[in-house]
C-alpha positions in Angstrom: 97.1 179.4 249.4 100.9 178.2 249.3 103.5 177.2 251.7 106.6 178.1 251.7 109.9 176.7 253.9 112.1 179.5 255.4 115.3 178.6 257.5 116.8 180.3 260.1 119.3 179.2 263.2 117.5 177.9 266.3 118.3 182.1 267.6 116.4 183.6 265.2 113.7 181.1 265.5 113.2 181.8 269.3 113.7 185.8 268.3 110.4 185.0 266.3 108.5 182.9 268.4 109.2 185.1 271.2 107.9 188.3 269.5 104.6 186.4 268.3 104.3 185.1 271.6 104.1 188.6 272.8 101.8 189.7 269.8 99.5 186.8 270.5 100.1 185.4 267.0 101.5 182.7 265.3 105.1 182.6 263.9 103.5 182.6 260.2 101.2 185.3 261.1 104.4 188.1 262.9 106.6 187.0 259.5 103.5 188.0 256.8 103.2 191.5 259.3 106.8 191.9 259.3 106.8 191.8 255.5 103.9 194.0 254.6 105.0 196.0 256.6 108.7 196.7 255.3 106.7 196.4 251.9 104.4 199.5 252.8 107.2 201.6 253.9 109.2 201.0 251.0 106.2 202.2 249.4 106.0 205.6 251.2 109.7 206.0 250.9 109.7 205.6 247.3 106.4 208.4 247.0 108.0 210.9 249.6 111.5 210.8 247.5 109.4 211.2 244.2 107.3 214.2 245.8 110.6 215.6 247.0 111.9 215.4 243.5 109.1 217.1 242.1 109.2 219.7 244.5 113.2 220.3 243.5 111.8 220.5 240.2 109.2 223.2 240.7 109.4 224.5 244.7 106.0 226.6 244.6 104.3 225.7 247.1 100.7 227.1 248.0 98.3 227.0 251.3 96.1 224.8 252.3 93.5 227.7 251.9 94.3 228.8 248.8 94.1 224.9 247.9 90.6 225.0 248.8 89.7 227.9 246.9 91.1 226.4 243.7 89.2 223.2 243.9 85.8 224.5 245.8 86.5 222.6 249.1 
């Protein structure tokens, strides 16, 4: 595991300590959620804007029933 030093004015500190307070978890543990969590919808931003490209590309779209049929669900 590694440690890393962050800074941040004595505002932005209580900001955090005050939102992990409320969570019921430490400072290091609301700033790991905080990340992963931007990282994950950066994620799903990046996948819907490529499946929106593709559907530009090619706009047929077909059921959910007829998507069953065609793969035997």
């Amino acid at each position: 595991m590694c440690t890393y030093s962050l800074r941040m004015t004595d505002g932005e500190k209580k900001l955090l300590q005050d939102y992990a307070d409320t969570q019921g978890i430490s400072m290091a543990d609301a700033l790991k959620r905080a990340f992963f969590n931007m990282l994950e919808d950066e994620y799903d931003i990046k996948a819907a804007d490529e499946a929106y490209a593709e559907y530009l590309r090619d706009p047929e779209t077909i059921s959910m029933a007829e998507m069953k049929k065609k793969y035997d669900l």
